[in-house]
PDB file with SEQRES, HELIX, SHEET and CRYST1 records, atoms N, CA, C and O in Angstrom:
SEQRES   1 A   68  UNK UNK UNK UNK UNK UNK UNK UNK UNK UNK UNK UNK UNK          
SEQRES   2 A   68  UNK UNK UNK UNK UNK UNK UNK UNK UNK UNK UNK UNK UNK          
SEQRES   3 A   68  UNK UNK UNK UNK UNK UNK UNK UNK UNK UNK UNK UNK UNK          
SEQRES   4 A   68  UNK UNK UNK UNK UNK UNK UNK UNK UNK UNK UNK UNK UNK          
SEQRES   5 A   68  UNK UNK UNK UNK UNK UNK UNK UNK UNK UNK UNK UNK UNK          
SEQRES   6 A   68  UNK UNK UNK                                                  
HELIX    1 AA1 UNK A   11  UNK A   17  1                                   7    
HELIX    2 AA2 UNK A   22  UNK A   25  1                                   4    
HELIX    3 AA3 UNK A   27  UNK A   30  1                                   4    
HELIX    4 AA4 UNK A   48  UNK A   55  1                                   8    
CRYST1    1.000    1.000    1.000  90.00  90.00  90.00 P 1           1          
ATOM      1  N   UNK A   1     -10.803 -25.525  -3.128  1.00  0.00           N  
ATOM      2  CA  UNK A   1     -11.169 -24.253  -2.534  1.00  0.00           C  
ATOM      3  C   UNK A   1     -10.016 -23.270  -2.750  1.00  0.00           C  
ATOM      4  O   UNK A   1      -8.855 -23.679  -2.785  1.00  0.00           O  
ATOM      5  N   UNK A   2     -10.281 -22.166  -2.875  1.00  0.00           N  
ATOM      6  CA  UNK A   2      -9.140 -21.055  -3.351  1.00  0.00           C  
ATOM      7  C   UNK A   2      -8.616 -20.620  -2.082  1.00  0.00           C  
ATOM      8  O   UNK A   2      -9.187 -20.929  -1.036  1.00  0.00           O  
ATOM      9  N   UNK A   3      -7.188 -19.672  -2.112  1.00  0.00           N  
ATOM     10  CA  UNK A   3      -6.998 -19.597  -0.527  1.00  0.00           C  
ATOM     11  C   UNK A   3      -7.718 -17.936  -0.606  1.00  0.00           C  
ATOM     12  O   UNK A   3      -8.081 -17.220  -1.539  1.00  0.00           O  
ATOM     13  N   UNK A   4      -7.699 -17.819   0.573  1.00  0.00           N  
ATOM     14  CA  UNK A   4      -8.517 -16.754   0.838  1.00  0.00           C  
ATOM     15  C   UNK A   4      -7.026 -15.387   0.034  1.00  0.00           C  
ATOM     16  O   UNK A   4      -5.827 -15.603  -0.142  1.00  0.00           O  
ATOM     17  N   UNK A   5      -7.960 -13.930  -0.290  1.00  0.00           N  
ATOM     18  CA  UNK A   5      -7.224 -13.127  -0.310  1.00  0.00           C  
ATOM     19  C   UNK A   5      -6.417 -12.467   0.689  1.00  0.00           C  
ATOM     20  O   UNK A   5      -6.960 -12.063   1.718  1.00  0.00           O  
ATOM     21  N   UNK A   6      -5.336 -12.335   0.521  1.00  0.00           N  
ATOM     22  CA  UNK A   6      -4.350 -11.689   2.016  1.00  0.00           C  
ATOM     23  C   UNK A   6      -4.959 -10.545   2.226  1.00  0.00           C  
ATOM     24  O   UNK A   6      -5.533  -9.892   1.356  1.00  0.00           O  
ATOM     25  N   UNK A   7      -4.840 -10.198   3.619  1.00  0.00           N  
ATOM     26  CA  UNK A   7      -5.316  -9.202   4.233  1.00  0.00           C  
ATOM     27  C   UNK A   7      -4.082  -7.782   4.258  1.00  0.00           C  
ATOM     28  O   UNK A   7      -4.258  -6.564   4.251  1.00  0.00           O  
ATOM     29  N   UNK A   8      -3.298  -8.316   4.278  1.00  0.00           N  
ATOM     30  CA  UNK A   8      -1.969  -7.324   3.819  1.00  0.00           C  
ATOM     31  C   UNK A   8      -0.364  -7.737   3.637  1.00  0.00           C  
ATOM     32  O   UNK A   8       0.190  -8.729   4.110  1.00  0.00           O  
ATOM     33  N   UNK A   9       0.009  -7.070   3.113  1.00  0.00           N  
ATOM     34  CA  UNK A   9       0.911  -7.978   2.541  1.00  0.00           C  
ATOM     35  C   UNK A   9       1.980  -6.948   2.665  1.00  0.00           C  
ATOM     36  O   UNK A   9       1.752  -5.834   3.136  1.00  0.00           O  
ATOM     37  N   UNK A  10       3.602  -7.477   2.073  1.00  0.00           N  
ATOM     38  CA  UNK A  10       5.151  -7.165   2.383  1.00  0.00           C  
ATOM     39  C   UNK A  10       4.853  -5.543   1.651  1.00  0.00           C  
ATOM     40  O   UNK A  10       3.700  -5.193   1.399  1.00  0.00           O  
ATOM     41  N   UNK A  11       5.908  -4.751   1.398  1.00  0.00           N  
ATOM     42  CA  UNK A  11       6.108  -4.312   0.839  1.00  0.00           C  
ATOM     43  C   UNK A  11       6.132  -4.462  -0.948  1.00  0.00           C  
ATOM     44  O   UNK A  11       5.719  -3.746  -1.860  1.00  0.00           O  
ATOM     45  N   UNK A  12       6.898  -5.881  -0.875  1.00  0.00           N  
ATOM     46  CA  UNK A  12       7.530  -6.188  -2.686  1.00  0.00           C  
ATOM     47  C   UNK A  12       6.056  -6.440  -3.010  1.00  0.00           C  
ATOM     48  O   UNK A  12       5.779  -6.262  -4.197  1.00  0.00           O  
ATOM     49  N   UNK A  13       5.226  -6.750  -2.351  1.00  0.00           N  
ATOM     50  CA  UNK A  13       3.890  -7.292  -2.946  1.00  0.00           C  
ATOM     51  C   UNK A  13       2.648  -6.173  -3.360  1.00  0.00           C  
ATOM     52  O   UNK A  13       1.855  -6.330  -4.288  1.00  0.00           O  
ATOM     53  N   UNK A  14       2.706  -4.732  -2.199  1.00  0.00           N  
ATOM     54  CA  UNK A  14       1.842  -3.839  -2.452  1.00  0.00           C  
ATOM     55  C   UNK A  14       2.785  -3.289  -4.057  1.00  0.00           C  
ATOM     56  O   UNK A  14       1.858  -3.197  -4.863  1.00  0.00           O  
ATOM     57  N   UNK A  15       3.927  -2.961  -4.722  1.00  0.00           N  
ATOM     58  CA  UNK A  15       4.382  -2.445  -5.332  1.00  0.00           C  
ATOM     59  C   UNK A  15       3.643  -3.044  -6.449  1.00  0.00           C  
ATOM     60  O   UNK A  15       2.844  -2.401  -7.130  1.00  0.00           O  
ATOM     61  N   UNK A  16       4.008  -4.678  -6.687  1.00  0.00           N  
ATOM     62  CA  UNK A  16       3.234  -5.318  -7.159  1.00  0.00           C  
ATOM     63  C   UNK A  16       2.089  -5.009  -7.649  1.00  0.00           C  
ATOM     64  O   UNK A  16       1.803  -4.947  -8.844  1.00  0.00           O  
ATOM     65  N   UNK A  17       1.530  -4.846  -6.908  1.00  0.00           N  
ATOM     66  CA  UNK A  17      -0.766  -4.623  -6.905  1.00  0.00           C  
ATOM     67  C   UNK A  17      -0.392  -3.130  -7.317  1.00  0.00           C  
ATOM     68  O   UNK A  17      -1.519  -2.673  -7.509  1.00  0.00           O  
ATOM     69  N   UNK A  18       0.417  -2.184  -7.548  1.00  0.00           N  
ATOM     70  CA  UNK A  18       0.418  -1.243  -8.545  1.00  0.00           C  
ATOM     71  C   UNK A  18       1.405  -0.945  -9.149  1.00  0.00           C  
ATOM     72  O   UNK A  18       1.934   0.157  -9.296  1.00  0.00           O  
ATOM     73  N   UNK A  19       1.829  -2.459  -9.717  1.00  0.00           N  
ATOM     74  CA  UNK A  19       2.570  -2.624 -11.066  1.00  0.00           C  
ATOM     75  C   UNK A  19       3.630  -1.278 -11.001  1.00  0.00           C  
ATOM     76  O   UNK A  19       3.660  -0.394 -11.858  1.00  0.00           O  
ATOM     77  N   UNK A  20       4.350  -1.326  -9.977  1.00  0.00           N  
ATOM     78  CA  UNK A  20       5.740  -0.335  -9.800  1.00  0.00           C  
ATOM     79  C   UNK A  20       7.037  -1.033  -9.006  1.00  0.00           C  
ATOM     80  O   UNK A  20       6.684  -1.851  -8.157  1.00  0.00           O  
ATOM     81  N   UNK A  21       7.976  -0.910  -9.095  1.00  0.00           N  
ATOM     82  CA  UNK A  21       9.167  -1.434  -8.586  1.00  0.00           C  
ATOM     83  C   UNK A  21       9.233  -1.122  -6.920  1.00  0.00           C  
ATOM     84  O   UNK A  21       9.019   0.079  -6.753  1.00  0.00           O  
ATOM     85  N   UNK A  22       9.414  -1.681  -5.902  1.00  0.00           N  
ATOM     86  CA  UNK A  22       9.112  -1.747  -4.767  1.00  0.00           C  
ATOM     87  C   UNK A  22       9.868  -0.497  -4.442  1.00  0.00           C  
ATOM     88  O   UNK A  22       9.360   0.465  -3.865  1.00  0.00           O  
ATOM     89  N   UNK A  23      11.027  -0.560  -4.816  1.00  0.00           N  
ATOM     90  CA  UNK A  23      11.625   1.710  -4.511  1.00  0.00           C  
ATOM     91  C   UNK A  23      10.932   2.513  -4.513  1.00  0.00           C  
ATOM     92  O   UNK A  23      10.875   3.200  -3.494  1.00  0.00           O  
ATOM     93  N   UNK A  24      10.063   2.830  -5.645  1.00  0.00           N  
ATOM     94  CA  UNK A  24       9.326   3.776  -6.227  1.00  0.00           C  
ATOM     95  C   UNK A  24       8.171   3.730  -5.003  1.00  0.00           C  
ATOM     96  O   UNK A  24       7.831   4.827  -4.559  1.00  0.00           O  
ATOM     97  N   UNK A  25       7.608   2.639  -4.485  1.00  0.00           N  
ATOM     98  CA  UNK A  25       6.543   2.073  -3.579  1.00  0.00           C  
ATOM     99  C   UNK A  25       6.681   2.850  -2.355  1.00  0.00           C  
ATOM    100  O   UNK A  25       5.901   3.674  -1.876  1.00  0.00           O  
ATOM    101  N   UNK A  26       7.928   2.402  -1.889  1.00  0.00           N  
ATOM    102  CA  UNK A  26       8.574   3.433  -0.720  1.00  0.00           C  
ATOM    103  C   UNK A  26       8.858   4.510  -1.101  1.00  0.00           C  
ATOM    104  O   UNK A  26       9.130   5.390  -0.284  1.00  0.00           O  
ATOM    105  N   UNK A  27       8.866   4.627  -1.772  1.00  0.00           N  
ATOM    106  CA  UNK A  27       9.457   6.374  -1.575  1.00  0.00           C  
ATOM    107  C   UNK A  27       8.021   7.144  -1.930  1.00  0.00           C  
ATOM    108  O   UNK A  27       7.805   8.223  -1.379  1.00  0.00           O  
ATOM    109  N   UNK A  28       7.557   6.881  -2.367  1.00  0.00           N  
ATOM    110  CA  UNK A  28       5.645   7.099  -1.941  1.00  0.00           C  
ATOM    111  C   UNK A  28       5.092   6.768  -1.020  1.00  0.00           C  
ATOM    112  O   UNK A  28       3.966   7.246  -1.163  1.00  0.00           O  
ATOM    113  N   UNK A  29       5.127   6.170   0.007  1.00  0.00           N  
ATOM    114  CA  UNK A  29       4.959   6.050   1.305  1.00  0.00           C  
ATOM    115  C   UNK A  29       5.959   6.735   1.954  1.00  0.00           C  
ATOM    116  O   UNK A  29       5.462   7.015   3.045  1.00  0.00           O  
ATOM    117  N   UNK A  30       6.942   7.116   1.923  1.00  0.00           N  
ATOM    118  CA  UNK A  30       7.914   7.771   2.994  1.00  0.00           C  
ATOM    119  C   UNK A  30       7.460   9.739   2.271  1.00  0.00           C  
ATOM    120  O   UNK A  30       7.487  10.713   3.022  1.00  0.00           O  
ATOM    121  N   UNK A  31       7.183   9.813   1.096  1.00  0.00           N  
ATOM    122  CA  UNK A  31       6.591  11.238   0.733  1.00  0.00           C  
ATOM    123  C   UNK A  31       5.111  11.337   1.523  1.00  0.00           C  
ATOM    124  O   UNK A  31       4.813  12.503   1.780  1.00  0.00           O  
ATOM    125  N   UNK A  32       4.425  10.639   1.825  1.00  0.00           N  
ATOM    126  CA  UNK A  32       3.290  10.759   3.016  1.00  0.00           C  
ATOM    127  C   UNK A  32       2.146  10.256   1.400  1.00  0.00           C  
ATOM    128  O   UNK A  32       0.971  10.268   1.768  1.00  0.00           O  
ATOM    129  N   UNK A  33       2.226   9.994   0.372  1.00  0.00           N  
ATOM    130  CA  UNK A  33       1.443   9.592  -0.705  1.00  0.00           C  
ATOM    131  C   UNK A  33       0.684   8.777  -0.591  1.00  0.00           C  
ATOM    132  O   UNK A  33      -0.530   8.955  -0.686  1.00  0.00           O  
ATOM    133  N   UNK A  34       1.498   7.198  -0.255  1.00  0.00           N  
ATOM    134  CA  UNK A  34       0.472   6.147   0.340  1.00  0.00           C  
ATOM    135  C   UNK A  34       1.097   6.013   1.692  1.00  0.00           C  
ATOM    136  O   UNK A  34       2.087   6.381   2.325  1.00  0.00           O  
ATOM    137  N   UNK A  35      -0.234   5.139   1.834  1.00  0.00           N  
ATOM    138  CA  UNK A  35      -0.321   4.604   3.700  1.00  0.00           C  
ATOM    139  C   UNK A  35       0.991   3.874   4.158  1.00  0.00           C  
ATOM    140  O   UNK A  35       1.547   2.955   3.556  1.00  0.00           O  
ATOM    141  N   UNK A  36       1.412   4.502   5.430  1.00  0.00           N  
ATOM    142  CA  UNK A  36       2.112   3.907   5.672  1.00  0.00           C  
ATOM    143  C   UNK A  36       1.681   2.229   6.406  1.00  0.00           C  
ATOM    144  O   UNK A  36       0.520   1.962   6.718  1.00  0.00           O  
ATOM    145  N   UNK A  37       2.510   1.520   6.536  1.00  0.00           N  
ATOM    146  CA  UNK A  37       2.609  -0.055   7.146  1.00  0.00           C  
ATOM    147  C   UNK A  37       2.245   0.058   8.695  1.00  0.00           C  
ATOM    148  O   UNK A  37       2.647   0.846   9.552  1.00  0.00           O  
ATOM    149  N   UNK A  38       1.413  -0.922   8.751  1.00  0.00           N  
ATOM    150  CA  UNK A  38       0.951  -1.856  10.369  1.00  0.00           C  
ATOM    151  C   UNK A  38       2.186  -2.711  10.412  1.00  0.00           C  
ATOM    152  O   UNK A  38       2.745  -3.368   9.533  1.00  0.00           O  
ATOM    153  N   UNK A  39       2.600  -2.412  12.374  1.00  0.00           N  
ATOM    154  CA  UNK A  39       3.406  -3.387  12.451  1.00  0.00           C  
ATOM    155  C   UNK A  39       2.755  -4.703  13.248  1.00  0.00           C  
ATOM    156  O   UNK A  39       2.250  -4.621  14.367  1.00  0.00           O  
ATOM    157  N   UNK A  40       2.865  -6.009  12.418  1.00  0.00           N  
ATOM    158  CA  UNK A  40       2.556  -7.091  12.775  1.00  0.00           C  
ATOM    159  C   UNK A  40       3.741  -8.304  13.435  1.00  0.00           C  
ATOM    160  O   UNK A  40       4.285  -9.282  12.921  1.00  0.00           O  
ATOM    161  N   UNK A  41       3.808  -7.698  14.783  1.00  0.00           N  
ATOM    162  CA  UNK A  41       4.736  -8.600  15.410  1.00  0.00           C  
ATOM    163  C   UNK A  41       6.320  -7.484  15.209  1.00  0.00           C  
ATOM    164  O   UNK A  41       6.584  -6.343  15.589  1.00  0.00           O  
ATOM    165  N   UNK A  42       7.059  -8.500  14.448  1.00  0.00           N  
ATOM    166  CA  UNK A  42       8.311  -7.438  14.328  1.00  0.00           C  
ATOM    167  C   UNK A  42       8.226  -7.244  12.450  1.00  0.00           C  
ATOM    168  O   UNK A  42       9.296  -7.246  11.842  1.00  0.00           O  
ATOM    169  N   UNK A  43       6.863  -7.081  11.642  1.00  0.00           N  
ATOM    170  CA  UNK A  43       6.795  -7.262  10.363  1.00  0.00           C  
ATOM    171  C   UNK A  43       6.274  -5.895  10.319  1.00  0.00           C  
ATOM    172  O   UNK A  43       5.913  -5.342  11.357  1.00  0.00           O  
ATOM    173  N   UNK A  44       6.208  -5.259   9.063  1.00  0.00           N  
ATOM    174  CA  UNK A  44       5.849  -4.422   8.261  1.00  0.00           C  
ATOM    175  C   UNK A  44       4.719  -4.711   6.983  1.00  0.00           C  
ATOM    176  O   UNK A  44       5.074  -5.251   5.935  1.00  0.00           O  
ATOM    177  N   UNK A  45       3.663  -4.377   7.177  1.00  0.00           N  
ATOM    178  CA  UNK A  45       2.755  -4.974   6.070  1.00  0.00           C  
ATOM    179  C   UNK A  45       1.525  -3.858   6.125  1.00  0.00           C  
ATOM    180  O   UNK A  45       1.033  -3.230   7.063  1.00  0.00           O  
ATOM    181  N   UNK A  46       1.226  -3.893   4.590  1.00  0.00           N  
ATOM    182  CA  UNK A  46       0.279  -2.890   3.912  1.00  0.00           C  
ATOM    183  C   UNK A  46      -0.812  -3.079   4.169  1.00  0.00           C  
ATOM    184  O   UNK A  46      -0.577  -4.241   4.501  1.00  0.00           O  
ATOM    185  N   UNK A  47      -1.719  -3.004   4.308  1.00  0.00           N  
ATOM    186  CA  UNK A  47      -3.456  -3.518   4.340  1.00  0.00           C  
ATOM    187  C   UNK A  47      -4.011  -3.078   2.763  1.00  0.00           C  
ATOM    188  O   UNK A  47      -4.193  -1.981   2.233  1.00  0.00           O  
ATOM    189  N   UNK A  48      -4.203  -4.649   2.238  1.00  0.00           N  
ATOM    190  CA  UNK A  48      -4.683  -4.319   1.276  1.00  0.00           C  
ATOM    191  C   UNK A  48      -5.602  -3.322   0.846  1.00  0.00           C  
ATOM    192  O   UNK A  48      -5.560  -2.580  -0.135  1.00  0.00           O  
ATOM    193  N   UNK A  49      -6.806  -3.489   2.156  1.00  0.00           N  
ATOM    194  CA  UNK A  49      -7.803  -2.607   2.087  1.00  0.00           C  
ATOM    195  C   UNK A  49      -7.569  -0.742   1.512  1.00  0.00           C  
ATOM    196  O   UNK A  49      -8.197  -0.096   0.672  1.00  0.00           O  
ATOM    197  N   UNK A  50      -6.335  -0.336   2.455  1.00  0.00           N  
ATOM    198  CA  UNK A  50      -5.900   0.866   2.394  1.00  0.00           C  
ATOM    199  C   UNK A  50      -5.137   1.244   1.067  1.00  0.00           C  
ATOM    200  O   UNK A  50      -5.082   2.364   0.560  1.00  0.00           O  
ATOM    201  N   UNK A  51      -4.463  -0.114   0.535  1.00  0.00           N  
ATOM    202  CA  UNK A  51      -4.506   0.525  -1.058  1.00  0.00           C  
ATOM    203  C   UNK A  51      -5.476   0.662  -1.925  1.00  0.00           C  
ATOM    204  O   UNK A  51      -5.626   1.653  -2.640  1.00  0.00           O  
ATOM    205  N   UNK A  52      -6.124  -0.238  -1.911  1.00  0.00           N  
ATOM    206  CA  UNK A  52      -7.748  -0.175  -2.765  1.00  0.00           C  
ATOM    207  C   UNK A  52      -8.457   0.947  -2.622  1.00  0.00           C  
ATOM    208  O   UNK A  52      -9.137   1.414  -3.536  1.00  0.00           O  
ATOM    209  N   UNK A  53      -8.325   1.612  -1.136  1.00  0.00           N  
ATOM    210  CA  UNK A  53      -9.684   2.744  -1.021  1.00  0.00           C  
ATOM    211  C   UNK A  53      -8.895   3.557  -1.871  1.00  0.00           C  
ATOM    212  O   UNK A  53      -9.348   3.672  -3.010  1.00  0.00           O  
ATOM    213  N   UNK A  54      -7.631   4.266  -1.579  1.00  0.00           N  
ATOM    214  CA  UNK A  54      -7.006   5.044  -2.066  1.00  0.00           C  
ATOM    215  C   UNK A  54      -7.061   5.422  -4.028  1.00  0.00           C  
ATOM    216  O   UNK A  54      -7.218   6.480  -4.637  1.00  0.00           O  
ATOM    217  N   UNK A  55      -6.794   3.637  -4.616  1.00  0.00           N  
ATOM    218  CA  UNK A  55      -6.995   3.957  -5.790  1.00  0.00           C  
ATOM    219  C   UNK A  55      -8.372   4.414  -6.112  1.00  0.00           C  
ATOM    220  O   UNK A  55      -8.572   5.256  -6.988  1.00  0.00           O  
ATOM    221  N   UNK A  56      -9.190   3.947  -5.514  1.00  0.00           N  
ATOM    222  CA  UNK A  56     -10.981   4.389  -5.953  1.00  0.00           C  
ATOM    223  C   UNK A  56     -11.403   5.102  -5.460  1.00  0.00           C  
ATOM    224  O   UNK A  56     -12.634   5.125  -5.423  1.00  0.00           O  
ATOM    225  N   UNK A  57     -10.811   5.879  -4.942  1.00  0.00           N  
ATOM    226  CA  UNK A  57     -10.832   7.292  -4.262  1.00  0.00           C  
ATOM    227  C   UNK A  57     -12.094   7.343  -3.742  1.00  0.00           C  
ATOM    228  O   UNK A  57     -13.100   7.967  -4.081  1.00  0.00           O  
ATOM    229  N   UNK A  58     -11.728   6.136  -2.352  1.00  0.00           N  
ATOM    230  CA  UNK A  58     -12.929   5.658  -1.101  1.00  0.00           C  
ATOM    231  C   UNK A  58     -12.024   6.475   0.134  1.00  0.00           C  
ATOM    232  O   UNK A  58     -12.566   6.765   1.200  1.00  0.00           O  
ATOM    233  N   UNK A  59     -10.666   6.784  -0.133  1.00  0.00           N  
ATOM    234  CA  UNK A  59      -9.677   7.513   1.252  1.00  0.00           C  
ATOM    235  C   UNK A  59      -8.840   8.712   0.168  1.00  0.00           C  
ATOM    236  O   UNK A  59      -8.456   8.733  -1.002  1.00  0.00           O  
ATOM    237  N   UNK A  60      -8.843   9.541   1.224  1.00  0.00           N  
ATOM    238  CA  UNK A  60      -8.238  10.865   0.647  1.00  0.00           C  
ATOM    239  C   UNK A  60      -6.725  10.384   1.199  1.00  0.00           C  
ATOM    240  O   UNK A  60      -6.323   9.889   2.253  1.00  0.00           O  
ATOM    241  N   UNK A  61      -6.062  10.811  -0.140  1.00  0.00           N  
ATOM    242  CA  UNK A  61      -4.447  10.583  -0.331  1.00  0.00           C  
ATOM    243  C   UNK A  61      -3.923  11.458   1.047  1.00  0.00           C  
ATOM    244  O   UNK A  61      -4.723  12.372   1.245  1.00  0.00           O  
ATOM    245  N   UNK A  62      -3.337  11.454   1.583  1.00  0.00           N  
ATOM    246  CA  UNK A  62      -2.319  12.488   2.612  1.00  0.00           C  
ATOM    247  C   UNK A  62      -2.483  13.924   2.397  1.00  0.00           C  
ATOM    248  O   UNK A  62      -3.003  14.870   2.990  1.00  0.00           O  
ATOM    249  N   UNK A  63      -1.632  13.651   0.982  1.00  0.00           N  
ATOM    250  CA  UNK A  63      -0.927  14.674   0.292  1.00  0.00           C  
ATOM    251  C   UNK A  63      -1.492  14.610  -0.982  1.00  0.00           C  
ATOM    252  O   UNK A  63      -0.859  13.789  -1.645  1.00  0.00           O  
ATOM    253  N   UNK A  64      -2.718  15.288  -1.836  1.00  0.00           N  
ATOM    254  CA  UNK A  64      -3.292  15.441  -2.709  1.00  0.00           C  
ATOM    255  C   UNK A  64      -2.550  15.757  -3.500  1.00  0.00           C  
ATOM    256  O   UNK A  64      -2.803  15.400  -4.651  1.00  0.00           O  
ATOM    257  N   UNK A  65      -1.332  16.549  -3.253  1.00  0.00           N  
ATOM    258  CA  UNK A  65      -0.675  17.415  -4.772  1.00  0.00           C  
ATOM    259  C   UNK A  65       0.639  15.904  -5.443  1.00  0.00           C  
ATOM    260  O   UNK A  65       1.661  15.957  -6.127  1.00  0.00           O  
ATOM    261  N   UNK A  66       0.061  15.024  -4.944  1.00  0.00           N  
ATOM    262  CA  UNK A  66       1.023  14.089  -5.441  1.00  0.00           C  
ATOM    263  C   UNK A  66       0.453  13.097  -6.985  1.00  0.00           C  
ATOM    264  O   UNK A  66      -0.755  12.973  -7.186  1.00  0.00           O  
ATOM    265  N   UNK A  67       1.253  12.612  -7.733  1.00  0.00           N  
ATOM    266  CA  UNK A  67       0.449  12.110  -8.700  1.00  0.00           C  
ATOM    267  C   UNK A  67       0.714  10.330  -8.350  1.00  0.00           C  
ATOM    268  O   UNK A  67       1.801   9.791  -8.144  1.00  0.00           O  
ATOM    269  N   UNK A  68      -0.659   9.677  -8.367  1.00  0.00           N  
ATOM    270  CA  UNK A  68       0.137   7.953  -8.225  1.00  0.00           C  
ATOM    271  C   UNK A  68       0.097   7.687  -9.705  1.00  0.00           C  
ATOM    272  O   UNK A  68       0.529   6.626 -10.154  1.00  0.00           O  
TER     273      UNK A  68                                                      
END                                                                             
């Protein structure tokens, strides 16, 4: 059986899922570009969901005048 897909994940991992260096990741989230992080416990983690809508433009970016 496969393990299920994560529901959200670290930082190094959303950078990952769009093939960019985890800096670049943050500093697009701290420009208001992508979503910022749920805190889980004392963790920081992305919801996969909220990157996906964003690329398939299912959620409006923040800040439209930005390029991902």
């Amino acid at each position: 059986m496969a393990a299920p897909a994560p529901l959200a994940v670290r930082d190094t991992t959303a950078a990952r899922m769009l093939d960019m260096p985890a800096a670049e990741f943050r500093r697009l989230v701290d420009a208001g570009a992508l979503p910022k992080p749920r805190r889980i416990g004392g963790h920081e983690r992305w919801r996969t969901a909220d990157i996906e809508a964003i690329l398939s433009g299912d959620s409006a970016i923040p800040h439209e005048d930005f390029e991902l």
